[in-house]
MIDOSE-1310 file (N, C-alpha, C; in nm, 2 decimals, decimal comma, always signed):
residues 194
xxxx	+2,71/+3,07/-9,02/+2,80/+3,11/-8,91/+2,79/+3,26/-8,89; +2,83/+3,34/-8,98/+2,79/+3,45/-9,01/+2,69/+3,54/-8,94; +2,56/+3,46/-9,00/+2,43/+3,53/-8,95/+2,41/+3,48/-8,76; +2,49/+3,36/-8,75/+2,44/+3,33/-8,64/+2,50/+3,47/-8,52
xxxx	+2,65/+3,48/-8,56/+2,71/+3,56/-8,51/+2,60/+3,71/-8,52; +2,60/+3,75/-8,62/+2,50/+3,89/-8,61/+2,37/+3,87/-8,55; +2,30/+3,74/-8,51/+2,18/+3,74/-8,42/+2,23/+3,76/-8,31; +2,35/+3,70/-8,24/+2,32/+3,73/-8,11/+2,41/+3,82/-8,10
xxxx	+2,52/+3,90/-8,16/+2,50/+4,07/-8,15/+2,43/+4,15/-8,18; +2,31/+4,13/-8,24/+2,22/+4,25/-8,26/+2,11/+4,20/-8,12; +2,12/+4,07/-8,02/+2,00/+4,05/-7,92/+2,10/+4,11/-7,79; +2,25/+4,11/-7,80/+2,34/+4,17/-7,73/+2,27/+4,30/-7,70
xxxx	+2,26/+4,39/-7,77/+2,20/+4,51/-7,78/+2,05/+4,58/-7,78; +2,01/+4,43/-7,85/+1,80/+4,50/-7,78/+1,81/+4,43/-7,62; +1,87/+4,30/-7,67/+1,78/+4,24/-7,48/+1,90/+4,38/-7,38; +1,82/+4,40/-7,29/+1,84/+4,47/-7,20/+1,82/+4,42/-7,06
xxxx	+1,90/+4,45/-6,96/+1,91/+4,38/-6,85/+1,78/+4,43/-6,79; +1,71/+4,34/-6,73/+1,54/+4,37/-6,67/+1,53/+4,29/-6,52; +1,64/+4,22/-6,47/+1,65/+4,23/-6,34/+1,58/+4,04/-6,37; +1,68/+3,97/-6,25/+1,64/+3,81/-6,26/+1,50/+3,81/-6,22
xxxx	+1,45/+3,92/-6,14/+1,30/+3,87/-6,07/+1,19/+3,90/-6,20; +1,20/+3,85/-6,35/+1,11/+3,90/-6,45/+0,97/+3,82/-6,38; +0,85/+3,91/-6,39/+0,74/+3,83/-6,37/+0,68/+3,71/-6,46; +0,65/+3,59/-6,45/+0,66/+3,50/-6,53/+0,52/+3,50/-6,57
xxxx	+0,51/+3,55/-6,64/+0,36/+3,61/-6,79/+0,39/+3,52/-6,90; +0,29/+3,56/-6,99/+0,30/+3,42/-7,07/+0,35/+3,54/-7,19; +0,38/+3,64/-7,18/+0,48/+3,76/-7,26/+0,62/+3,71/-7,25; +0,65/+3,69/-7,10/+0,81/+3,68/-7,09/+0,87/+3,50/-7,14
xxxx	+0,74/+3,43/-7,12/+0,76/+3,28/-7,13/+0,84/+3,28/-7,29; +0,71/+3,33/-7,36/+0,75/+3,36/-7,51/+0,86/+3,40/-7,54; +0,92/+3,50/-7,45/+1,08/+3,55/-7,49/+1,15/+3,47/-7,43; +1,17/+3,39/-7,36/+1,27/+3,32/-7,30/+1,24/+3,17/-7,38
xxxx	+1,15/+3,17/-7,49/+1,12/+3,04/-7,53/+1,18/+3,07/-7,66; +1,15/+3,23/-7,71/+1,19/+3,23/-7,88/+1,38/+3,25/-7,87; +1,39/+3,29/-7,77/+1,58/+3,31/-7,74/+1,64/+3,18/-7,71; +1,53/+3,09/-7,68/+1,58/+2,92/-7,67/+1,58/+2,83/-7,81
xxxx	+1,47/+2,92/-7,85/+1,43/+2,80/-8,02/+1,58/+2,88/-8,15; +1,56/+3,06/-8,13/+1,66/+3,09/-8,19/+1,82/+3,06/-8,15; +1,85/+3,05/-8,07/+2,00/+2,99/-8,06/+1,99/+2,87/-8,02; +1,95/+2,74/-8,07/+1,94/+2,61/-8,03/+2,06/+2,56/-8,06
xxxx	+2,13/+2,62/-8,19/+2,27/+2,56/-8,26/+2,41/+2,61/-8,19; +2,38/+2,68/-8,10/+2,53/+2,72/-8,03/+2,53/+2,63/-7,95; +2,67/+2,58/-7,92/+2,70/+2,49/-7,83/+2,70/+2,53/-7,71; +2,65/+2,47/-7,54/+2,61/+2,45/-7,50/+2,65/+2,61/-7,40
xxxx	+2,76/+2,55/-7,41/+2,83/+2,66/-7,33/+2,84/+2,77/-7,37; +2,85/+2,81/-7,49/+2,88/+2,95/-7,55/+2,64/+2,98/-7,49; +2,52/+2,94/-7,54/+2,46/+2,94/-7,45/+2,40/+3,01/-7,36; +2,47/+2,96/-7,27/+2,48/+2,97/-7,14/+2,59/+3,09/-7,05
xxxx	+2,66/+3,12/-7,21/+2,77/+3,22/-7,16/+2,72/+3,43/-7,06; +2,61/+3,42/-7,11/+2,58/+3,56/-7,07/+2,50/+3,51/-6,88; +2,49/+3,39/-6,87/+2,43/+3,38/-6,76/+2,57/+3,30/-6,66; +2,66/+3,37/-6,73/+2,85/+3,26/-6,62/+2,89/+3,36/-6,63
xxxx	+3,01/+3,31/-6,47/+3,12/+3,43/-6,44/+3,20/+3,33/-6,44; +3,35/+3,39/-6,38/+3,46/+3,29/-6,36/+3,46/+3,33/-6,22; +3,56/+3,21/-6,14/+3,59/+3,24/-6,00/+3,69/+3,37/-6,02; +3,67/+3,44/-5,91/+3,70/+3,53/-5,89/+3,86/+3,59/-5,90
xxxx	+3,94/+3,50/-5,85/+4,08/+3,47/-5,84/+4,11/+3,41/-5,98; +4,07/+3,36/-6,09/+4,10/+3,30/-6,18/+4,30/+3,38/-6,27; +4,37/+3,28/-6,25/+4,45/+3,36/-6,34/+4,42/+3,39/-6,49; +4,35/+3,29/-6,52/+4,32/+3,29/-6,70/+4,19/+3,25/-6,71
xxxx	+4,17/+3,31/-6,79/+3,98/+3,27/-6,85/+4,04/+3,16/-6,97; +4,00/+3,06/-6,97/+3,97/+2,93/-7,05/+3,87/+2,85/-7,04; +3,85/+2,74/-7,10/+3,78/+2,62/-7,08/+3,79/+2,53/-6,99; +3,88/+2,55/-6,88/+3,93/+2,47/-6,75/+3,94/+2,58/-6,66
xxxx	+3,84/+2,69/-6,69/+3,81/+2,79/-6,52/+3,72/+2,76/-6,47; +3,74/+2,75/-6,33/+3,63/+2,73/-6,28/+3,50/+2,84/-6,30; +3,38/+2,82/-6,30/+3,25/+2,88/-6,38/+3,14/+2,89/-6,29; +3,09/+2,94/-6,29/+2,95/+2,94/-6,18/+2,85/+3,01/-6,30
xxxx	+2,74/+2,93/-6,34/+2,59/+3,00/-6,35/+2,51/+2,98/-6,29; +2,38/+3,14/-6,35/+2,30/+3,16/-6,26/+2,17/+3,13/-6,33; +2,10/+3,00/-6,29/+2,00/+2,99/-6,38/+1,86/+3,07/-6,33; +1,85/+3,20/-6,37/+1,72/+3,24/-6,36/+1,62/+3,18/-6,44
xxxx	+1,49/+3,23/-6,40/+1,36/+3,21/-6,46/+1,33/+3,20/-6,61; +1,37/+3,34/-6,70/+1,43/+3,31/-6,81/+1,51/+3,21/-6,86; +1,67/+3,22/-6,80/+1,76/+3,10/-6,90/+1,69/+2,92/-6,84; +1,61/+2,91/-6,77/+1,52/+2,79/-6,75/+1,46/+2,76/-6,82
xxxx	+1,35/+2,83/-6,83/+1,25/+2,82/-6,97/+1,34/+2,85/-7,14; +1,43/+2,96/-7,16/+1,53/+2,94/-7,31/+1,57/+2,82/-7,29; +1,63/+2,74/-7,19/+1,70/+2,59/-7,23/+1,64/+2,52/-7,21; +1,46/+2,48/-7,20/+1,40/+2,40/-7,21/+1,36/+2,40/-7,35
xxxx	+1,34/+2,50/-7,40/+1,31/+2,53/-7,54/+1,42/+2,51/-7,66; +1,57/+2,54/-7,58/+1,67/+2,51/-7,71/+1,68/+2,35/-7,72; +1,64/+2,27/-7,61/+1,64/+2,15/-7,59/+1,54/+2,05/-7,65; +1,40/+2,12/-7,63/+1,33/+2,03/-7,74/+1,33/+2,08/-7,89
xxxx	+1,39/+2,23/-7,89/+1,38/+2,23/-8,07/+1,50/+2,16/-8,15; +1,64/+2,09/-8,04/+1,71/+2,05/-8,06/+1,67/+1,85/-8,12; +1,56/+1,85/-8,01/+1,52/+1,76/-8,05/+1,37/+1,72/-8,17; +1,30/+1,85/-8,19/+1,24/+1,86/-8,32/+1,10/+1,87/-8,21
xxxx	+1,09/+1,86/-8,11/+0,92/+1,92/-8,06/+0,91/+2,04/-8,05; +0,80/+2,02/-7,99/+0,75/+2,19/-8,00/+0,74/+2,22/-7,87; +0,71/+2,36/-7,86/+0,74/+2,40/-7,74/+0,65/+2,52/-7,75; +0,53/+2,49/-7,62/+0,44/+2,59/-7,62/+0,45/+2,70/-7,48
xxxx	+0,33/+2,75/-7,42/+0,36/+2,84/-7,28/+0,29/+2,78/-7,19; +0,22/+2,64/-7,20/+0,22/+2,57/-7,07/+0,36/+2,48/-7,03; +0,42/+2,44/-7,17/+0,55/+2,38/-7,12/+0,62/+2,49/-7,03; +0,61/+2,59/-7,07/+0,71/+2,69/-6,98/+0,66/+2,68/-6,78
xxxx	+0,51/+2,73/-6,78/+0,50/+2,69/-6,64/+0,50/+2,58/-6,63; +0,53/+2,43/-6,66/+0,54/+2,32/-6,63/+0,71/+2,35/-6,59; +0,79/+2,40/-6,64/+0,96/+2,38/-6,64/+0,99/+2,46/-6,55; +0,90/+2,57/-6,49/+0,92/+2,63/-6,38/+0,88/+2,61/-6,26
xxxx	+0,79/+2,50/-6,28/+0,71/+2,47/-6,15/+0,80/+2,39/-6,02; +0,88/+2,34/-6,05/+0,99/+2,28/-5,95/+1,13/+2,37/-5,89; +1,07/+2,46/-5,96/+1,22/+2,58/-5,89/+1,14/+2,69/-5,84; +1,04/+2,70/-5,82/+0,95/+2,81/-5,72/+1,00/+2,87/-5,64
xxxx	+1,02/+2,79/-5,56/+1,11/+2,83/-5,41/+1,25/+2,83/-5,46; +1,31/+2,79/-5,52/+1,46/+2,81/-5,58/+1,56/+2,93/-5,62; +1,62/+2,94/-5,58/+1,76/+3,02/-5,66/+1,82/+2,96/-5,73; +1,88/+2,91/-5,82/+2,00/+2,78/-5,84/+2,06/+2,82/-5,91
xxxx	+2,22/+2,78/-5,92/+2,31/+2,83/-5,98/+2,40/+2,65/-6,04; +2,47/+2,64/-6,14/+2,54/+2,53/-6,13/+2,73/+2,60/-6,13; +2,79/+2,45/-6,09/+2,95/+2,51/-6,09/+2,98/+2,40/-6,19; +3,07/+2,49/-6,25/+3,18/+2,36/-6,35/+3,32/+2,37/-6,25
xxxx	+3,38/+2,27/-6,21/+3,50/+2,26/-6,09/+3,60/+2,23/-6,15; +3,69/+2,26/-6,22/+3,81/+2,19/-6,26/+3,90/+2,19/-6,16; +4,02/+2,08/-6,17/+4,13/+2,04/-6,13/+4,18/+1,89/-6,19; +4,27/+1,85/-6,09/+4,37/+1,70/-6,11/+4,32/+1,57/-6,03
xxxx	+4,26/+1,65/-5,94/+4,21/+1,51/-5,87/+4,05/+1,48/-5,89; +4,04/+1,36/-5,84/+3,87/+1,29/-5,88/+3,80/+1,30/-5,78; +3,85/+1,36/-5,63/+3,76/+1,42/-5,58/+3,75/+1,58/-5,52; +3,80/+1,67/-5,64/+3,79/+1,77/-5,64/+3,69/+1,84/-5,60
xxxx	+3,52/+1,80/-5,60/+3,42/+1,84/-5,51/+3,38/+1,76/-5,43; +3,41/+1,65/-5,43/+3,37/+1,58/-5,26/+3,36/+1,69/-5,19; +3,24/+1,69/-5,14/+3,22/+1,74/-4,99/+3,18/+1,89/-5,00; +3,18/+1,95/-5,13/+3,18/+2,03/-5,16/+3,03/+2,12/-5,05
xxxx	+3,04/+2,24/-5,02/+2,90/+2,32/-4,96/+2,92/+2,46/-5,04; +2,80/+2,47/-5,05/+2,80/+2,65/-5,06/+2,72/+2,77/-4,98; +2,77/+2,88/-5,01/+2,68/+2,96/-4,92/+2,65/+3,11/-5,05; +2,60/+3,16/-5,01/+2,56/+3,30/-5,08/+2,63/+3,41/-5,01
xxxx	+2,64/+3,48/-5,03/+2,67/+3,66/-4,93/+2,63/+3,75/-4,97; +2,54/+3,83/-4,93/+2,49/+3,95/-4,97/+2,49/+4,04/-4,87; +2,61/+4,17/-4,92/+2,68/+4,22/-4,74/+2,72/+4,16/-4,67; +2,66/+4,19/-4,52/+2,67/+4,12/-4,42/+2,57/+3,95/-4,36
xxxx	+2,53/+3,93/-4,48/+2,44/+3,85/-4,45/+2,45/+3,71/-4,57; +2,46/+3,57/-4,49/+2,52/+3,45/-4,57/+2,40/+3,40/-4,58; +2,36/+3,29/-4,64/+2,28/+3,24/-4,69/+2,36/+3,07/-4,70; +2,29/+2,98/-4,65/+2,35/+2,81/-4,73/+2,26/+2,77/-4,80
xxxx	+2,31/+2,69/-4,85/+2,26/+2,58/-5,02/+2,16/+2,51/-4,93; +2,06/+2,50/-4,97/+1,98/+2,36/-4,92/+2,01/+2,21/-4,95; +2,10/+2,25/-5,11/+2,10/+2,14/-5,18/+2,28/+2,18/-5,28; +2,36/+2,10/-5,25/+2,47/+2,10/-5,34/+2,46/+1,98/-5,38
xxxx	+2,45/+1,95/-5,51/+2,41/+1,82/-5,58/+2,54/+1,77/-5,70; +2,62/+1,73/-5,66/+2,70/+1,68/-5,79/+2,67/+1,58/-5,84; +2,67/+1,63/-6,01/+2,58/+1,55/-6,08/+2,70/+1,41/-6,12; +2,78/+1,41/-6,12/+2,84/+1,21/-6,13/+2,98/+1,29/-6,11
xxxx	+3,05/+1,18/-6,13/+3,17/+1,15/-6,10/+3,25/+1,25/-6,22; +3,38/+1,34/-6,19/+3,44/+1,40/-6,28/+3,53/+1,34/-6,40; +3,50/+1,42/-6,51/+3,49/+1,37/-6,61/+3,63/+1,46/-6,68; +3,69/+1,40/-6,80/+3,86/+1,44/-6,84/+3,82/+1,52/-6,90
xxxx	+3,82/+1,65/-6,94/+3,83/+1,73/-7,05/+3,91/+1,76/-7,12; +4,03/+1,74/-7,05/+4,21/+1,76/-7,16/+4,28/+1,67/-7,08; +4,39/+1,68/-7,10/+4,50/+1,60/-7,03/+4,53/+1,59/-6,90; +4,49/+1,52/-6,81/+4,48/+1,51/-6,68/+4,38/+1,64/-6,66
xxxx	+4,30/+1,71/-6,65/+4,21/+1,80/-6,62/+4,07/+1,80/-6,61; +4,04/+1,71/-6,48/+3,89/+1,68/-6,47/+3,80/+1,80/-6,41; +3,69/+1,75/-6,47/+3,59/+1,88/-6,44/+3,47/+1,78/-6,40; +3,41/+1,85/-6,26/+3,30/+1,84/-6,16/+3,20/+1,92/-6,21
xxxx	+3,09/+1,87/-6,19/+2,96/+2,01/-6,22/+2,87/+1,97/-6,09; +2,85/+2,08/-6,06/+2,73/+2,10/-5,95/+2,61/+2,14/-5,99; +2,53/+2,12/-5,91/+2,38/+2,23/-5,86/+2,35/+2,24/-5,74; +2,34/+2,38/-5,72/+2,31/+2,48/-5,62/+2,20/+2,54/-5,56
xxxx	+2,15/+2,49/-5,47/+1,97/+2,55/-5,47/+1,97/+2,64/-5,33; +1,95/+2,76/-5,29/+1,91/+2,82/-5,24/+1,74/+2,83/-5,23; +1,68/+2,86/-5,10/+1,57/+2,94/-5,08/+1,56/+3,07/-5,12; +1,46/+3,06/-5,20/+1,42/+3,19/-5,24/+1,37/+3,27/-5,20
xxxx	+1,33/+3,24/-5,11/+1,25/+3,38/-4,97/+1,38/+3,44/-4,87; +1,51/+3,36/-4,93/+1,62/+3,44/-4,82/+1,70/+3,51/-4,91; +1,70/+3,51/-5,03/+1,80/+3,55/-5,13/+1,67/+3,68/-5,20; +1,81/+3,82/-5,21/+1,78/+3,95/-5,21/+1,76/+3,95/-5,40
xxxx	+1,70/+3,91/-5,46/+1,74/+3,92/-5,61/+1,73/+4,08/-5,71; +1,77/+4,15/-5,56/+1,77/+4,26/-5,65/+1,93/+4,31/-5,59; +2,05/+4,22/-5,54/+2,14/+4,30/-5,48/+2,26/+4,20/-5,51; +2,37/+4,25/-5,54/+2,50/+4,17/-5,56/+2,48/+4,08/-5,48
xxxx	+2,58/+3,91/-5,53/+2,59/+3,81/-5,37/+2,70/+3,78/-5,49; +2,80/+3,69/-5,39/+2,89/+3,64/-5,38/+2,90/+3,47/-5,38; +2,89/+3,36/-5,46/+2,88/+3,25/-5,45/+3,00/+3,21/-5,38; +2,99/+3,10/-5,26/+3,13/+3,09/-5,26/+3,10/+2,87/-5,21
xxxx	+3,22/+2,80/-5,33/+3,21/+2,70/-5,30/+3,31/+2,63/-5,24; +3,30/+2,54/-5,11/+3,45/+2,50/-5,05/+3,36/+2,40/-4,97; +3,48/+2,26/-5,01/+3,57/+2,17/-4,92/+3,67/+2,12/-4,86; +3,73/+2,09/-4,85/+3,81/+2,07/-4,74/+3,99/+2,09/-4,82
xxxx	+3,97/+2,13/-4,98/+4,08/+2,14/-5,02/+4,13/+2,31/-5,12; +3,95/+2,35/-5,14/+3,96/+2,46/-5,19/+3,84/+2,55/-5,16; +3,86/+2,67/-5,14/+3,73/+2,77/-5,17/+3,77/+2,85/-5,31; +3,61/+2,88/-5,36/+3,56/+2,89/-5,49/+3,48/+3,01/-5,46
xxxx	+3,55/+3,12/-5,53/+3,40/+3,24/-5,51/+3,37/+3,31/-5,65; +3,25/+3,34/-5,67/+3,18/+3,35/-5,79/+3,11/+3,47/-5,80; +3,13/+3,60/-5,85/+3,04/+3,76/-5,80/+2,91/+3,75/-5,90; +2,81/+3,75/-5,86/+2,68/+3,77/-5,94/+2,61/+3,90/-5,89
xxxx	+2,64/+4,02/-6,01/+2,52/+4,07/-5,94/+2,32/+4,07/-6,02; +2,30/+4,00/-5,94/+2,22/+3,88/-5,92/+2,07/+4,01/-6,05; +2,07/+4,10/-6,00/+1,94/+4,23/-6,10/+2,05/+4,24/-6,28; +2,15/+4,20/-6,31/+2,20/+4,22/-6,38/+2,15/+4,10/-6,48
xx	+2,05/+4,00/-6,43/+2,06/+3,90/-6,54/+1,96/+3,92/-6,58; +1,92/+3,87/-6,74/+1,79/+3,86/-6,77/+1,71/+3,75/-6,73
């Protein structure tokens, strides 16, 4: 536990923020494959934690805030890789352009949605904002029906796909998700991720 904790404070401090648009080389594959094989034992969320924000308005940061990640090109390829070392294959750098080949044209982000009711994202859309200029989801996909995590407190997960020829990935945007009972907004600045 120990050491696990000092690996990813001492990768806190070498990885350095190099902007989501990394060129995808079979240099950066390797880094986004050995940060997937080396933390395969954190749980999912912890993760996943340097690529989540909370909604914006949140009164409290917990396990029932609403969450928005940004799956760049990197954290794609690391969680293809913590996924099969979880499962004992291997994982080479054509699997990596195989895992990236379906998000080309993509931005994607996912949402964790908590609340009380079970159709908390029905109907759910999103858009992007960067400045003066919005962007919509091609695709808001909720993956099944919401599920209990505590006592009366269900949680929705989404995915979010944007075009990638409209989205600036070198400039803050603004996720914002809403239906007909709530808006959801999420600040990414979008060159801040690895």
């Amino acid at each position: 536990m120990r050491v696990g904790l000092m690996v990813i404070l001492l990768m806190t401090f070498l990885i350095k923020p190099v902007g989501a648009v990394l060129p995808v080389t079979a240099e950066t594959i390797g880094l986004a494959q050995d940060y997937g094989r080396q933390n395969a034992g954190l749980a999912l969320a912890d993760f996943l934690r340097a690529w989540t924000v909370y909604e914006e308005n949140a009164e409290r940061l917990n396990d029932t805030t609403d969450q928005a990640c940004f799956y760049t090109p990197f954290l794609l390829l690391a969680a293809d890789a913590r996924d099969k070392t979880l499962e004992g294959a291997a994982v080479g750098v054509s699997d990596g352009k195989n895992v990236l080949e379906p998000y080309n044209c993509y931005v994607v982000f996912s949402a964790n949605l908590f609340g009380t009711e079970q159709s908390l994202a029905d109907g759910a859309e999103a858009m992007l904002r960067q400045g003066s200029k919005t962007v919509n989801a091609v695709v808001v996909y909720k993956v099944s029906q919401p599920e209990q995590v505590v006592d009366g407190v269900l949680c929705s997960k989404l995915y979010i796909y944007f075009m990638k020829n409209v989205v600036d990935l070198k400039k803050p945007a603004e996720l914002t998700i809403v239906n007909d009972r709530h808006e959801r907004k999420f600040y990414f600045n979008l060159a801040g991720f690895k």
